[in-house]
C-alpha positions as protocol buffer text, in pm:
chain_id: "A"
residue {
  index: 1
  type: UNK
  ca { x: -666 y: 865 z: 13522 }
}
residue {
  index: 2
  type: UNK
  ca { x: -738 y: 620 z: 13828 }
}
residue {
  index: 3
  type: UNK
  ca { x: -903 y: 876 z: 14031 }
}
residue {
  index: 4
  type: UNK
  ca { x: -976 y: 1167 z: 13856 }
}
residue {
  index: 5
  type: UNK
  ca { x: -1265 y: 1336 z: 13633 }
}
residue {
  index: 6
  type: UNK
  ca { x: -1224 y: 1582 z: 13382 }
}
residue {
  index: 7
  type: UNK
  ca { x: -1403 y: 1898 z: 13507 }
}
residue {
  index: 8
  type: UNK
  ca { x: -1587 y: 2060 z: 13200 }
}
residue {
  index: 9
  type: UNK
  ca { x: -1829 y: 2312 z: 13341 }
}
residue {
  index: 10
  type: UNK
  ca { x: -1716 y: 2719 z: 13372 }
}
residue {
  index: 11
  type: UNK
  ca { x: -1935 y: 2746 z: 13681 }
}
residue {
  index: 12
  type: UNK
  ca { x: -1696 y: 2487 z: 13910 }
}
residue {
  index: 13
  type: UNK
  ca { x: -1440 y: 2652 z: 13746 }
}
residue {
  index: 14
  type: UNK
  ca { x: -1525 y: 2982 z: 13874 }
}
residue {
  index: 15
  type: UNK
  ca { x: -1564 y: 2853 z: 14212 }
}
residue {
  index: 16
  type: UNK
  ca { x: -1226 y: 2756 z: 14175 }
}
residue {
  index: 17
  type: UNK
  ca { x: -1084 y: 3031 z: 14132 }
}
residue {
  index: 18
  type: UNK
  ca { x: -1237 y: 3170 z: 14510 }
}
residue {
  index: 19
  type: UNK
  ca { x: -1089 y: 2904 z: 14641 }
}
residue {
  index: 20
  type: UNK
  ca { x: -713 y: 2835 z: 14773 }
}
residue {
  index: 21
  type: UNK
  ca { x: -415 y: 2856 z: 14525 }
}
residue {
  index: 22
  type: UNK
  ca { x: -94 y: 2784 z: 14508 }
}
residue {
  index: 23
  type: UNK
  ca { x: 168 y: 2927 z: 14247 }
}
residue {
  index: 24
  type: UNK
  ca { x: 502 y: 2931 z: 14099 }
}
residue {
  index: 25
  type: UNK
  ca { x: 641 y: 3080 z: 13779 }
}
residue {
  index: 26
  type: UNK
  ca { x: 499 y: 2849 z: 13535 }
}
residue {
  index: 27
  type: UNK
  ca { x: 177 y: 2728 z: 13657 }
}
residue {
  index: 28
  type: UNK
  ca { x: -121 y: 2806 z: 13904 }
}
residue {
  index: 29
  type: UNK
  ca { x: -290 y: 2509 z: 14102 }
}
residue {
  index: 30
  type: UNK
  ca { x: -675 y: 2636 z: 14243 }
}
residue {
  index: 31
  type: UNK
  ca { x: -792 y: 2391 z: 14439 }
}
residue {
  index: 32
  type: UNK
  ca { x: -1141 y: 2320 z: 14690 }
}
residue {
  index: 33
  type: UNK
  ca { x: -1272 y: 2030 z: 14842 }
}
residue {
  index: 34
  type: UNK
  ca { x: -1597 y: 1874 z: 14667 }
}
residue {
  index: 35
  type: UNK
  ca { x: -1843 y: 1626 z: 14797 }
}
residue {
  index: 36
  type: UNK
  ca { x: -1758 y: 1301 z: 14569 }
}
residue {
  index: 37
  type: UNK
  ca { x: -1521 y: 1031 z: 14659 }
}
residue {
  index: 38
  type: UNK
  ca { x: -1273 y: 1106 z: 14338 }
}
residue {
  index: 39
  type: UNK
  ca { x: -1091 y: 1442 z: 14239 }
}
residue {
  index: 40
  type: UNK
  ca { x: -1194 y: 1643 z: 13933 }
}
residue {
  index: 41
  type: UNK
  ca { x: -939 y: 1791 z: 13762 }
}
residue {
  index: 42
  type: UNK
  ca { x: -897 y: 2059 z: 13454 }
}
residue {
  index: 43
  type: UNK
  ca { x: -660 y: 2276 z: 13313 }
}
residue {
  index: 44
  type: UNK
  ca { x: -622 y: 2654 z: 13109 }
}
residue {
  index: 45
  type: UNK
  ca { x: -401 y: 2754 z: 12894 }
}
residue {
  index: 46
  type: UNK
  ca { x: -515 y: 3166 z: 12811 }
}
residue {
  index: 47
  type: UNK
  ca { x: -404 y: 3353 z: 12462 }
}
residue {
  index: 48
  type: UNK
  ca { x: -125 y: 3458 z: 12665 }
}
residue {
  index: 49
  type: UNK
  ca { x: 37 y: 3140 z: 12673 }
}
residue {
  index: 50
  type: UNK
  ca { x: 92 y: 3108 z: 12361 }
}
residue {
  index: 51
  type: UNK
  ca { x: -104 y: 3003 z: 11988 }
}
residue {
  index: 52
  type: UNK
  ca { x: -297 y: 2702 z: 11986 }
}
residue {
  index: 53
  type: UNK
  ca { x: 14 y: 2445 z: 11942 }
}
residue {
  index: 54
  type: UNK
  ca { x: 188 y: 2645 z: 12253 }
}
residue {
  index: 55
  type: UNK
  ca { x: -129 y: 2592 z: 12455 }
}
residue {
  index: 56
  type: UNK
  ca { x: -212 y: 2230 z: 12405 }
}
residue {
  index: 57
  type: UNK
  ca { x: 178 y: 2138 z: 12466 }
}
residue {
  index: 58
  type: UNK
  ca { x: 129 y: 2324 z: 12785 }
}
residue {
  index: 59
  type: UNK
  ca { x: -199 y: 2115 z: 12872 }
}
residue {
  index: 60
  type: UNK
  ca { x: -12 y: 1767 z: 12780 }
}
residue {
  index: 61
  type: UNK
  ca { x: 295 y: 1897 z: 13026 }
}
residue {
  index: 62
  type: UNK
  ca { x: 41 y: 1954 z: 13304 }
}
residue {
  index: 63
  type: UNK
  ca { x: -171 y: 1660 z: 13236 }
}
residue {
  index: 64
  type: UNK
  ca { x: 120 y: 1412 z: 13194 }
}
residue {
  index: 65
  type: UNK
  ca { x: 267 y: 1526 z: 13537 }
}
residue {
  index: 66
  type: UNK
  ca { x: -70 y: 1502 z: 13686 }
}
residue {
  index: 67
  type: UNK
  ca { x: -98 y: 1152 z: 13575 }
}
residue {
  index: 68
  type: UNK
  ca { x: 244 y: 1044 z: 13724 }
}
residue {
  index: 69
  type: UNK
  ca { x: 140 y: 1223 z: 14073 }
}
residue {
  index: 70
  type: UNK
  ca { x: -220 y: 1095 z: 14065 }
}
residue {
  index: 71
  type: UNK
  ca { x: -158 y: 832 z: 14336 }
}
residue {
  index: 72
  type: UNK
  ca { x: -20 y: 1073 z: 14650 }
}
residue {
  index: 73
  type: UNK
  ca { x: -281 y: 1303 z: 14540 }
}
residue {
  index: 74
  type: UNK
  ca { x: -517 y: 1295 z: 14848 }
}
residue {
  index: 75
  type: UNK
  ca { x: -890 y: 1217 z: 14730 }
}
residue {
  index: 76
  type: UNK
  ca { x: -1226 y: 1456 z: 14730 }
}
residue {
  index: 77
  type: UNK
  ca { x: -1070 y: 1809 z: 14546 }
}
residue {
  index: 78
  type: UNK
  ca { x: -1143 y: 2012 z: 14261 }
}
residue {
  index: 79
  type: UNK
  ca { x: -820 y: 2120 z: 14094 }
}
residue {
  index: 80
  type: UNK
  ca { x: -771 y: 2409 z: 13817 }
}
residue {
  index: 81
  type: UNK
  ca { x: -414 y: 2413 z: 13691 }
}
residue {
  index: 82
  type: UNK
  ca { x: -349 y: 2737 z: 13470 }
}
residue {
  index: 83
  type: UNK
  ca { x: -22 y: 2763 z: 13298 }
}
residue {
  index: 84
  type: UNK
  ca { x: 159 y: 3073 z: 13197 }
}
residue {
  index: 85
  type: UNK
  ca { x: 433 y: 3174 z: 12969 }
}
residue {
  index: 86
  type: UNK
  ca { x: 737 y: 2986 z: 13120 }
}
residue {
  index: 87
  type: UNK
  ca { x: 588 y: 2673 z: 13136 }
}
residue {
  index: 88
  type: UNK
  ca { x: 682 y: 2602 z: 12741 }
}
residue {
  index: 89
  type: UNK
  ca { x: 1017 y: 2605 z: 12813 }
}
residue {
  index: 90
  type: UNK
  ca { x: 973 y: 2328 z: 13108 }
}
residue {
  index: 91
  type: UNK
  ca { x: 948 y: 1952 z: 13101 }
}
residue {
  index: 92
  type: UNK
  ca { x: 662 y: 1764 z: 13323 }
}
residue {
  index: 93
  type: UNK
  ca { x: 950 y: 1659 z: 13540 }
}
residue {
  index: 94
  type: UNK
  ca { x: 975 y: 2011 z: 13706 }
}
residue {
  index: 95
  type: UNK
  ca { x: 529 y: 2051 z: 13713 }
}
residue {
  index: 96
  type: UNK
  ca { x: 567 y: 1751 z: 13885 }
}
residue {
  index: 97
  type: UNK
  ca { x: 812 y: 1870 z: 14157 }
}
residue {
  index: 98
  type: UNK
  ca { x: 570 y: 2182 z: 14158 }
}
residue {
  index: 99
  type: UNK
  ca { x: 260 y: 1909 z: 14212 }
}
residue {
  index: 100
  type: UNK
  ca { x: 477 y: 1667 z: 14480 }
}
residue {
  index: 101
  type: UNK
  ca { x: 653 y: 1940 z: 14686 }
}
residue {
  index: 102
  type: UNK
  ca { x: 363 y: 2271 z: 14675 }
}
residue {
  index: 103
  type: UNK
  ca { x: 36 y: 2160 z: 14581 }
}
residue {
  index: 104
  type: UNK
  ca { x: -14 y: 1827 z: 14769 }
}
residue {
  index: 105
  type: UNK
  ca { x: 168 y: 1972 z: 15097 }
}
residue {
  index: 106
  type: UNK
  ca { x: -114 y: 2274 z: 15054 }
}
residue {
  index: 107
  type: UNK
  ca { x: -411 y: 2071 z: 15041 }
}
residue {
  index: 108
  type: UNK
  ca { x: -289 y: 1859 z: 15336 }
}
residue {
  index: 109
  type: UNK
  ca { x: -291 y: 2172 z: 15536 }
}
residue {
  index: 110
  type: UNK
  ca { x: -592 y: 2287 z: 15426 }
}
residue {
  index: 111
  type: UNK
  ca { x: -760 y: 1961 z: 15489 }
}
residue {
  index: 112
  type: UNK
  ca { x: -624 y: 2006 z: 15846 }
}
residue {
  index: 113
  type: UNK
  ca { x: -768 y: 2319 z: 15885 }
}
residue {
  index: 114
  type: UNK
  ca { x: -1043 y: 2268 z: 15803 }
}
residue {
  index: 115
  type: UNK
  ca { x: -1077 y: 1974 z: 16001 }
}
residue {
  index: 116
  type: UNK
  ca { x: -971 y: 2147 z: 16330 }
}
residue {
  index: 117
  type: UNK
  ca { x: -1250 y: 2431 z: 16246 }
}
residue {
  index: 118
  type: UNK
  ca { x: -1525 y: 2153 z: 16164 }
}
residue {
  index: 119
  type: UNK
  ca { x: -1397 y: 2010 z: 16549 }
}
residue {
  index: 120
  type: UNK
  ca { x: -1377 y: 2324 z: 16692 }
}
residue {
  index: 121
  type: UNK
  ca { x: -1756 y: 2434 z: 16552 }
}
residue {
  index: 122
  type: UNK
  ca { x: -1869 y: 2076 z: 16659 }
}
residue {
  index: 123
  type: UNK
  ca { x: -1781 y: 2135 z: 17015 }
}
residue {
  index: 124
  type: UNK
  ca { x: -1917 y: 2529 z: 17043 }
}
residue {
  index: 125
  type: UNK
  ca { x: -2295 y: 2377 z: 16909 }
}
residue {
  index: 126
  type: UNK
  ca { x: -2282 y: 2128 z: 17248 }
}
């Protein structure tokens, strides 16, 4: 992936999880802005998903999507993608729409937010 790390460690996993999410019947996309100039990226896949085969099929659909999306992706996020049941009967065609038309719109507007409140804090220290 151009941009992208793999994010390994449970601890920035846990902080993603306190952070924003957006969701949709097959898949959950925590995200949070981090302090590098690339995204880190990981995925789960719990026991509820499915056996092992179920799981990693589930993890290739996300990551394959991800891939194809990478590029419009804006830059400087941590992003945990957790898939449920339903996503084993998708193809990375439709986590893609979920990626293009819910997850990138969501950290745009969060990036704006925050960027008004980082203005607005700016001005109330002068």
């Amino acid at each position: 992936m151009l941009f992208t790390d793999v994010l390994k460690e449970s601890k920035v996993f846990s902080s993603c999880y306190k952070a924003k999410y957006v969701s949709c019947s097959f898949a959950v996309c925590y995200f949070k802005r981090n302090k590098t100039a690339l995204n880190r990226f990981g995925i789960t896949a719990g026991k509820k998903t499915g056996c092992a085969v179920q799981r990693n099929r589930a993890k290739r659909i996300i990551r394959a999507a991800y891939r194809n999306c990478e590029k419009y992706v804006p830059i400087g996020y941590d992003m945990v993608f957790v898939a449920r049941k339903e996503i084993l009967e998708k193809k990375s065609d439709d986590v893609e729409w979920f990626i293009m038309k819910r997850v990138i719109p969501a950290i745009n507007s969060a990036a704006e937010n925050s960027d008004k409140h980082d203005k607005q804090s700016k001005q109330n220290k002068k």
